[in-house]
N, C-alpha and C positions, 0 to 999 in steps of 0.2 A: 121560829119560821116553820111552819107547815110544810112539809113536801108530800105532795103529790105521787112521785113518781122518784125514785133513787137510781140512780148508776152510778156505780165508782167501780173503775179501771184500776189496775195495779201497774200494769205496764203498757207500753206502746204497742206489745206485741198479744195481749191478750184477748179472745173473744169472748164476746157477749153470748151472754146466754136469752134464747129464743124468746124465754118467757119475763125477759128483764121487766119488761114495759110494754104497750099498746104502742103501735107509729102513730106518731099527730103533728100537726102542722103548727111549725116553730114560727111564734109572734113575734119574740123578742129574745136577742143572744146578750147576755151578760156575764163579765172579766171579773175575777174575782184573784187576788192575793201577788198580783202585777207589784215591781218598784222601779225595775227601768224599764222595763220593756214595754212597749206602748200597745196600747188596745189595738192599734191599726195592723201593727206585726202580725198579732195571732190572727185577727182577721183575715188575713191575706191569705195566712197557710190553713185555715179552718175550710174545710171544704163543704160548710154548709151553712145555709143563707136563709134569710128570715123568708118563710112561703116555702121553705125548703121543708116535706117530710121527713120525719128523722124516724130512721128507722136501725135495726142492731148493727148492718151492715157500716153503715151510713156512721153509726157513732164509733164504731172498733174505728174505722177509719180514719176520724178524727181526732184522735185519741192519737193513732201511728204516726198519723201526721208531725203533729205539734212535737212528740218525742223525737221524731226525727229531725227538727229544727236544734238539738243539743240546748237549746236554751233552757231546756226545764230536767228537772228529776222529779218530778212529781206530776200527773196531768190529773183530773178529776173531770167527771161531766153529771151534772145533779141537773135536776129539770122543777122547776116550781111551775105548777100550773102549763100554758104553754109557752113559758120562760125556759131558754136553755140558758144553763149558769156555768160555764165553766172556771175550773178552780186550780189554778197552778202553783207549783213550788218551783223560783226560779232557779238555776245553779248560778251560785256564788263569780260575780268579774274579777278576774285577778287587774289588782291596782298595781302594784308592783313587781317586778324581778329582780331580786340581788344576788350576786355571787360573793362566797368568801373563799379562801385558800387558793385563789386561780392565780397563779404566776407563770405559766406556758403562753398565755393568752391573754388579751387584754378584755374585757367586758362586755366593749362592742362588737369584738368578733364573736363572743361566745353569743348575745343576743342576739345576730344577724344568724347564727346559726341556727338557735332556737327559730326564731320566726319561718325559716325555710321548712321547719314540722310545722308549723299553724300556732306555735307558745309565744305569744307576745301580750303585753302590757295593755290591757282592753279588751282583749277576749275574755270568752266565757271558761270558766275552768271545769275540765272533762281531766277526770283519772286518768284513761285510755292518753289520753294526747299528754299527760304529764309521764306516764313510762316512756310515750316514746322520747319525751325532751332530754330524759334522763339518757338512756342510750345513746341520743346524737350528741351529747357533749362527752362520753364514757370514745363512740369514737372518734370524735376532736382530738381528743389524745392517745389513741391509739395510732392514730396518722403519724402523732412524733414520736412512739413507740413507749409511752407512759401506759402499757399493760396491768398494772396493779391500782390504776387511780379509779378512784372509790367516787361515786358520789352521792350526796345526804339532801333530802330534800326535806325541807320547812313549810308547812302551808297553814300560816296562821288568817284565823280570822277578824276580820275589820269591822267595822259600822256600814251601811244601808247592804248589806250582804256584799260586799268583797274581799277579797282575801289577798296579800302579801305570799309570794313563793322566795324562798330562799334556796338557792343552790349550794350546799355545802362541801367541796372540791377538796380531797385528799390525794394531791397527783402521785406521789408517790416518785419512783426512781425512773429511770430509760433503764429497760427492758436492751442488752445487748447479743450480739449476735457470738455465741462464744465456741461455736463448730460447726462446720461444712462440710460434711463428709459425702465422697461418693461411692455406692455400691455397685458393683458390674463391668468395672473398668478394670482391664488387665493389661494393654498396649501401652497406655498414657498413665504415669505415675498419679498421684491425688492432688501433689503440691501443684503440677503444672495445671491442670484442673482447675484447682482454686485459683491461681493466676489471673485466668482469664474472666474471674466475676468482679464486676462491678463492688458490689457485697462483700464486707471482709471482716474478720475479726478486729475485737480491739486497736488500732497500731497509734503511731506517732503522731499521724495526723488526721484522726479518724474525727477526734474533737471537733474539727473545721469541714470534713467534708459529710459527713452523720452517713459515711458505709459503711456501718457497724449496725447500724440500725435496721431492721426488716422493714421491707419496701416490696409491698409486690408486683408494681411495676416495674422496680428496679431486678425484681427475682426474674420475671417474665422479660427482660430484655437479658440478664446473664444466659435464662435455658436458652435462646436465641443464640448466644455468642456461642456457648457450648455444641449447639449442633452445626454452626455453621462450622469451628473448630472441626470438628469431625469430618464433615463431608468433604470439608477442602485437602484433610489429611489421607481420604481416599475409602472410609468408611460409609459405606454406598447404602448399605442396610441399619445404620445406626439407628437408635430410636431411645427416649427417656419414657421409660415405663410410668415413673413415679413421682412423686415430691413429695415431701413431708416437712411441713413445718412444725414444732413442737415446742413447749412455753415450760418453764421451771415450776416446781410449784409457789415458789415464792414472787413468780414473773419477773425475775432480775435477766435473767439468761437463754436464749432462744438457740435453737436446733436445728438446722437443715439438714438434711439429706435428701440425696439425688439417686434414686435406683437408675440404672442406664444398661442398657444393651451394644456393645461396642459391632458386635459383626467381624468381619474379618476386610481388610483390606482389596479391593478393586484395582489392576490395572487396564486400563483402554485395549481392547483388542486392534479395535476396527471404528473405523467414521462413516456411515455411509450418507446417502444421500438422495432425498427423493422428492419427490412433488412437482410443481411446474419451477425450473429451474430458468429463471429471466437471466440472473446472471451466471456468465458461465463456471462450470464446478470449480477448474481450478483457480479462480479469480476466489471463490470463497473458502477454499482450502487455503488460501493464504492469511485466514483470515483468522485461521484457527488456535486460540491459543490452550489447548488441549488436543495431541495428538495422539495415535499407535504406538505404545511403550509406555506412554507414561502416566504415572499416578491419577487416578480420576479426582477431583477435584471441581465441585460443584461453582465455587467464585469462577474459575477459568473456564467451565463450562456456559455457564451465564453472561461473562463476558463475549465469550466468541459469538452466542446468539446474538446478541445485540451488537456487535459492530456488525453481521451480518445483516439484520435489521436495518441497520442505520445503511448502510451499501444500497440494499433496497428503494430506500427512503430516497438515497440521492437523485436516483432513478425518475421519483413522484409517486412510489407502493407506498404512500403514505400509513399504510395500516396494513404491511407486512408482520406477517408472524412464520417464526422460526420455533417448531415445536420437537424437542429432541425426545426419543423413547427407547430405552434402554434393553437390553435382552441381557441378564445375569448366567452366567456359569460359574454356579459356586463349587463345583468340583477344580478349577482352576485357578478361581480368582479373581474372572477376569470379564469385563462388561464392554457390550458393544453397540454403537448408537446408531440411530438411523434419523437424521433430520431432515423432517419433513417441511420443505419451505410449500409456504402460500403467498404469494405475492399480493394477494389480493387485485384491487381496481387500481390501474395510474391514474391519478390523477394531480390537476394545478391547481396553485392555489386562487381564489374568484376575487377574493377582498381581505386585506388586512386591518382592521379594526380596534384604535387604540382609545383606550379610556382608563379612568383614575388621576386623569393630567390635567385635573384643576390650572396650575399656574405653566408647568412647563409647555409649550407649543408642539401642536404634530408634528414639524417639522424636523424637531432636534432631535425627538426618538427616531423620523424616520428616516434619516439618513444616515443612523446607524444599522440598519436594518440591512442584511444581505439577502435576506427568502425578497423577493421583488412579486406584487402583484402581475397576475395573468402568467407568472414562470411556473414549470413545476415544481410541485411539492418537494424539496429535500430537506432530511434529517439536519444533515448537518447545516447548512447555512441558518435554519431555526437555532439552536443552536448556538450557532456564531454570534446571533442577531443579538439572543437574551444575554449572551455574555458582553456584548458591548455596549449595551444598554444599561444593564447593571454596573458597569466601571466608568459610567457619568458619573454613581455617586450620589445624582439627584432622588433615589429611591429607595426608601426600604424593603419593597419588594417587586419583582419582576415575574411575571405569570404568563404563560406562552401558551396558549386552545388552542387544540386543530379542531374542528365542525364540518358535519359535514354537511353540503349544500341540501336541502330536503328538494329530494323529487328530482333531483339532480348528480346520478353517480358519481360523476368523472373531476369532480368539483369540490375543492374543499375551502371556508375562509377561517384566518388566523386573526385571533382574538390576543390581541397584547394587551394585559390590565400592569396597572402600577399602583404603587400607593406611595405616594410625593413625601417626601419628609424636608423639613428645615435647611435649607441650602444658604441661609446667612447668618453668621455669627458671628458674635460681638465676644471675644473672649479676653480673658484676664485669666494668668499663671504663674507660678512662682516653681520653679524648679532645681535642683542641685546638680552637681556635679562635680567631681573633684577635680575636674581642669578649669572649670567656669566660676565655681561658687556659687553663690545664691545669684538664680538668672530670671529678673522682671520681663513679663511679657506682655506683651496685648496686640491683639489683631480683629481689624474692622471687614468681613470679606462676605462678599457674597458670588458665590459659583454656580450660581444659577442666575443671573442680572434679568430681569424681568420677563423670566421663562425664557430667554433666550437661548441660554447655555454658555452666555460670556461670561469670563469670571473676572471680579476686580477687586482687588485687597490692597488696605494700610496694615504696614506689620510694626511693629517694636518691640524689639528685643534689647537686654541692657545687661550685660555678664561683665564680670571681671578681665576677662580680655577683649571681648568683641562684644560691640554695642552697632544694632543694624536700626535706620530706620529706610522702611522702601513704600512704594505704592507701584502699583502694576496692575496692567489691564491684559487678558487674554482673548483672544475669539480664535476658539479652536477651529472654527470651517470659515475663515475670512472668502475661501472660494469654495466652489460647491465640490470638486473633487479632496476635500480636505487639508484644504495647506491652510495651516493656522497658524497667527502673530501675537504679539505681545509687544508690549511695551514698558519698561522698566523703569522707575526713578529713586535713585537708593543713595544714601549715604551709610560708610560703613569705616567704625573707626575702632582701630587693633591698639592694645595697649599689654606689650610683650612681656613687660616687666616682671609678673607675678609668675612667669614658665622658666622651666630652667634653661632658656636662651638668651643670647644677649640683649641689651634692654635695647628697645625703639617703642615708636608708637606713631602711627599713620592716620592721616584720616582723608577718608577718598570721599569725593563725589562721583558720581556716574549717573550716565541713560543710555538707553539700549534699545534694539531692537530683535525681536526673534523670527524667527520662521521653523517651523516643522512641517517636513513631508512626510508622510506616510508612502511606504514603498509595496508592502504587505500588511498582512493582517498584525503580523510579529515585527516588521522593524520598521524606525521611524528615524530620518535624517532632519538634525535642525541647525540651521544657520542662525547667525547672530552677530550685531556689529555695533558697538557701545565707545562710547567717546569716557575718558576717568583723567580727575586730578586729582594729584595725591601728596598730600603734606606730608612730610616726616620732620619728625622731633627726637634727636641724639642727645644720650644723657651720660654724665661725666664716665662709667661702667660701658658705654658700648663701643663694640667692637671696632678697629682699626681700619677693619674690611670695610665698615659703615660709612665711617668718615670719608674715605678715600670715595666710596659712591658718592654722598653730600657733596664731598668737593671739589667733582667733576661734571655734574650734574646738577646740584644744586639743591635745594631742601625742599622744595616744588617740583613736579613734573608732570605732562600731559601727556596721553598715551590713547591711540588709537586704534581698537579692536578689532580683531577680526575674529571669528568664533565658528568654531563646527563642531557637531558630533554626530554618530551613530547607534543606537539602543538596540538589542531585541531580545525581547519578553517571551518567554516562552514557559514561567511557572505555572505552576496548575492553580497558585494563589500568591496573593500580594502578602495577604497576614501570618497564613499559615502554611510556609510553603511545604511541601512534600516531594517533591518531583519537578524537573525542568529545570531550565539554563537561563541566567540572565548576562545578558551584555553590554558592553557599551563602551565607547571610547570618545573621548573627546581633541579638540587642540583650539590653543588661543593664542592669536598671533597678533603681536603689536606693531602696525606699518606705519611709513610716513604719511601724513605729516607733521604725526606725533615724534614727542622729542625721546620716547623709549622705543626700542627694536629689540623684542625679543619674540620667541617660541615656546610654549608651554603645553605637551603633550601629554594624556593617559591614556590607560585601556583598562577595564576589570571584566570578571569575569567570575561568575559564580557558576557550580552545577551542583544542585541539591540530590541527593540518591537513596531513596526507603532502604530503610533497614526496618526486615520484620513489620510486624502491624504497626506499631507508633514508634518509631526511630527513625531521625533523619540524620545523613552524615553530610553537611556545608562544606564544600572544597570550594576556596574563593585564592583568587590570584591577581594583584595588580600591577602594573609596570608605570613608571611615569619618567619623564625627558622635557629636561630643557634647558635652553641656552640663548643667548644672545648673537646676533646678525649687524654685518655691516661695520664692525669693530664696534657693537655697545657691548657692555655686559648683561647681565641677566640681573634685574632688579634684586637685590637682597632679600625683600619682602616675599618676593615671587618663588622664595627656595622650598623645597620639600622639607617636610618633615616627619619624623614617626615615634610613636611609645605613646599609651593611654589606651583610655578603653577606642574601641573601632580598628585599632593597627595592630599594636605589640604591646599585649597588656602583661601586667607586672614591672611594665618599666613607667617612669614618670612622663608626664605628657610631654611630647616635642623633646627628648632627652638622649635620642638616638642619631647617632653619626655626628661629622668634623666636628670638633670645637678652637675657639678660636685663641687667643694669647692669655685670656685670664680663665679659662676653661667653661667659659659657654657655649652652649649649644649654635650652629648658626645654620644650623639643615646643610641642602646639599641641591644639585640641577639634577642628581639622577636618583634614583628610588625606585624597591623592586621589594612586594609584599606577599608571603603566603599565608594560608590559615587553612587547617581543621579541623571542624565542629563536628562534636557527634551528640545530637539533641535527642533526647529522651523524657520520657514523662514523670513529675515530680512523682515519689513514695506517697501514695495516698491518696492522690490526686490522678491517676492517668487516663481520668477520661475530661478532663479539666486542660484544654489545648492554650487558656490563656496563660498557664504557666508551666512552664519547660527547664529542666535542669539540660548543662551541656561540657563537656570535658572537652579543650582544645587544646592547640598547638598552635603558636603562632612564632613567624621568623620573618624579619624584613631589615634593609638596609639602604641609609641615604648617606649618600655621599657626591663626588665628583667625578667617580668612575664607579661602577658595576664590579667592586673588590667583593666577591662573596666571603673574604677573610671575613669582614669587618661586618658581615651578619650577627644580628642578636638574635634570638629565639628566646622562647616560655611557653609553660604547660601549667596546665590549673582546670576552675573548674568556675564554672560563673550559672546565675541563675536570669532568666527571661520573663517579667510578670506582666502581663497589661492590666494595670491595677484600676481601681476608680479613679487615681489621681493623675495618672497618663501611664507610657511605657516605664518600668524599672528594671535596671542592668545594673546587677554585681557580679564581680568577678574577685576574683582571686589565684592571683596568676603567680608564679613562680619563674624567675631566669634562670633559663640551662647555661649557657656561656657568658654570663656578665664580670666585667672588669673590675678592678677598685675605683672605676674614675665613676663607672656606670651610676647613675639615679635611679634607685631601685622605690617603687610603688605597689607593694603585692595588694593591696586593698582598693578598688577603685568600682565606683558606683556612678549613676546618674538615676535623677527622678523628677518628672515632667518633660511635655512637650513644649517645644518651643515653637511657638507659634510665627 
């Protein structure tokens, strides 16, 4: 072949020289040493067209071009006559990806990885993008702290130019965290320091929670805990200088150190107070939980701004700020504030706006709602609103906007979003117990009934002693100021035999009706009035007392209800409580013209009380009474009982108080229960709330009179887990004062819900 005219380019980025060629006008463009890549591709990115002069500028150009496509490593441009010929060398398609040695990982995540660099199975293979592929799997594993794994790459070549990548993956060991040492600390010892990190050396249960491992989110939330540590201890100037994380050279073993500045400790001179003051001063001095004398302390300083905030807020200062600024005298000690309130603009709120609520109705969010359209803006009834909204249950999340009206000052609308989750389930369980044994479950319910917010469940439960089956309907706002009903249909049948009380076995029918008022935010009164027949079945072993009821009354009897009680809820949570008081008492009275007369009264009473950042101390208290009216007795069935896990653990279930001529158990009409828990965060776990170690004390007594002689007590030591498979409760409980007659149970557990 003749040429006329030569250029050949070595790279994308090189220029022609002036005197390469003459410009002349390109007849005809011809593809020269193409296999996949089609003539039309290069045309597109070719920036010069047939009629088109080619000139040096014009050719560098298109030379840059097509290199810039990554399709080629080779570009050439030869000219025959006024034929432009261009001539490429493509780079190689990777046809495959495989990894060997990868066992942290499974294949498709390491692939999903790769592809987020641009390295997948069909691309074109570029060196450049194979280092970085290498890197983002080198840090896949460094995320689980595999610092020494190696990786080997393969790039064999194939037939019509493609190429086969092998990842060859030497993960190597976890890199552990094996010293956390702090520098600059003189006030606060090192151990209690490390305490409070997240991050922790080797321990017992490091295996399960990987705090041994470096994490520098998890480091960047300890320096967090660390300075809050400080500033709540009164360290006003404290500061961390430094960090240093450092690697073995074998990468087995990792370093931290913390350089820190402690300062010298702050106490409060003075509080003052300035700006435009809406409410008056000493209404917000009350407000203060940091005063003159005491320790500065940054959480109780931040707290006091914001209930003053929120005071604000009740007002309608919707976007009140509370800014506190400090004046130091470090010759003393001692720091003095000046909070500047801004009240900003009152305003109400114009429109409350709810969305996310596919199935549920406006209606049912919004009459849990206390902020009321056209009222003013307050803190707190928002607030209130999202907390009642959120304990429907109906929602995985609750989100509460304030906005403000554009163009409009004095105006603000609230934006309530939700995100609806599953409100019907069809469930099946299996759980243990050592008072139950092996207990079949299943329940058909749905608590959301077609966005209404009525709820109605089929339940069956099937245990070694009690086997329930019920169905029940709720509507919690039957009237619009919230008095809600129910309706009950249950059979529920006791088979005493396998407890250390004397044998019987009952089987009741019943239907019912409820009612709950709501009196407050915190307490709720409910009535209730249920009609029960109830079979009993005496076996050659039971008790004398029994007989003597059969055969005055008969082995049948109907019984007509009467029901009340009173609750109030004042925890700061259902799951995990911390703080607050729950209560509640009830009483069930049986009147004519049923053929039993009795009375069956309780009260409990819980107050949970923080100890320190993660400790709770449970003080729980119950009293129960009852007896029989009109000369009946008190149903046998009907009597208290105590010992197991929930009463007086360490002793056997139902194993505590009278027994009767062959030395069963047969309860008692009076009962009176203490307990204290002191919960604590598992070793290794304590930032992990769904499991809780806790040491108690428990003491209670049933009998026929209020004998505190005839108290049992125990101490032990039990664990709390909400596991995948439902709640788990072990305990291990020890009797302080038990008899030789006593039924002693030191090991007692359960595991699943019962539905």
């Amino acid at each position: 072949m003749k040429l006329s005219r030569l250029l050949l380019l070595l790279s994308g980025f090189s220029s022609l020289s002036a005197a390469a060629f003459e410009p002349f006008v390109v007849k005809d463009i011809r593809v020269e040493g193409i296999q996949r890549t089609e003539a039309g591709t290069i045309f597109s990115y070719l920036p010069v067209r047939v009629g088109d002069t080619l000139t040096d500028q014009k050719a560098s150009a298109a030379v840059r071009s097509l290199f810039a496509t990554g399709f080629f490593k080779d570009v050439r441009l030869e000219v025959e006559g006024d034929v432009l010929v261009v001539v490429v060398e493509e780079r190689p398609a990777i046809d495959q990806i495989t990894f060997s040695g990868q066992k942290e990982f499974s294949k498709d995540v390491l692939k999903s990885a790769l592809k987020e660099v641009g390295l997948s199975e069909g691309r074109i293979l570029d060196r450049a993008l194979l280092q970085r592929a290498e890197q983002e799997l080198k840090t896949q594993y460094l995320s689980r702290g595999k610092y020494a794994a190696q990786v080997i790459t393969t790039v064999t070549p194939l037939e019509r130019n493609r190429v086969a990548i092998q990842f060859n993956i030497v993960e190597g060991g976890v890199a552990k965290i094996q010293q956390i040492n702090f520098v600059g600390n003189q006030a606060v010892k090192e151990k209690a320091l490390r305490d409070l990190f997240v991050l922790r050396t080797p321990g017992v249960l490091t295996w399960y929670s990987k705090n041994d491992q470096y994490s520098r989110q998890k480091l960047e939330a300890d320096l967090e805990t660390l300075r809050s540590f400080y500033l709540n201890e009164g360290f006003l100037e404290f500061t961390i200088d430094s960090t240093q994380v450092s690697i073995s050279p074998d990468k087995k073993d990792i370093f931290l150190t913390i350089n820190i500045t402690e300062g010298r400790k702050y106490k409060v001179s003075e509080i003052r107070f300035a700006g435009n003051l809406i409410v008056p001063e000493n209404e917000l001095r009350k407000l203060l939980k940091l005063k003159p004398g005491d320790q500065f302390s940054r959480e109780r300083l931040t707290e006091s701004t914001k209930l003053m905030a929120d005071r604000l807020g009740d007002d309608g200062y919707a976007f009140a700020n509370i800014n506190p600024v400090p004046e130091t005298n470090r010759e003393t000690g001692e720091v003095a504030f000046t909070l500047y309130v801004d009240p900003g603009r009152r305003v109400y709120v114009r429109r409350i706006n709810i969305s996310g609520n596919a199935t549920t109705r406006d209606e049912v969010i919004r009459r849990e709602l206390r902020q009321m359209e056209g009222g003013w803006y307050s803190a707190v009834l928002l607030q209130r609103s999202k907390q009642r909204v959120d304990k429907l249950g109906f929602f995985s999340e609750v989100m509460v906007d304030t906005v403000a009206v554009a163009g409009v000052p004095d105006q603000v609308d609230v934006n309530v979003n939700v995100v609806e989750r599953p409100t019907g389930n069809l469930l099946f369980g299996v759980g243990y117990s050592t008072a139950e044994g092996v207990i079949f479950s299943g329940s058909v319910s749905q608590n959301n009934l077609f966005g209404t917010g009525n709820a109605m469940s089929l339940q069956l439960n099937t245990g070694k002693v009690n086997t329930v089956y019920a169905i029940s309907f709720t509507r919690p706002y039957f009237t619009d100021d919230g008095v809600g009903l129910g309706v009950d249909l249950y059979r529920r049948e006791v088979d005493a035999s396998s407890l250390s009380i004397s044998t019987y076995a009952t089987d009741t029918y019943g239907a019912g009706l409820r009612l709950s008022v709501p009196i407050n935010e915190t307490d709720t009164i409910n009535y209730g009035v249920a009609a029960e027949r109830t079979d009993i079945e005496l076996f050659a072993d039971s008790s004398q007392r029994y007989r003597d009821f059969v055969a005055e009354f008969g082995p049948d009897n109907t019984a007509l209800l009467l029901t009340a009680g009173w609750s109030r809820d004042k925890r700061d949570s259902v799951i995990y409580t911390r703080r607050g008081t729950f209560q509640k008492a009830s009483l069930e009275v049986a009147v004519p013209p049923g053929e039993l007369h009795y009375y069956r009264g309780q009260y409990e009473m819980q107050w949970f009380l923080p100890v320190g950042r993660e400790n709770v101390l449970q003080l729980t208290g119950r009293v129960g009474y009852a007896d029989g009216y009109t000369d009946k007795p008190l149903p046998f069935y009907k009597n208290f009982y105590l010992g197991g896990v929930g009463t007086v653990r360490g002793y056997d279930v139902a194993s505590i108080g009278p027994e009767d001529e062959s030395g069963d158990n047969i309860g008692g009409s009076r009962m009176a229960l203490a307990s204290a828990e002191f919960f604590f965060p598992f070793p290794g776990l304590e930032k992990d709330r769904s499991v809780r170690l806790s040491a108690f004390v428990d003491a209670g007594l049933v009998g026929e009179t209020y004998d505190f002689g005839e108290m049992r007590a125990s101490a032990g030591v039990a664990l709390s887990w909400f596991s995948p498979m439902g709640p788990l409760k072990i305990s291990l409980g020890f009797p302080l004062n038990a008899t030789d007659e006593d039924e002693k149970q030191p090991f007692q557990f359960s595991i699943g819900t019962v539905f």
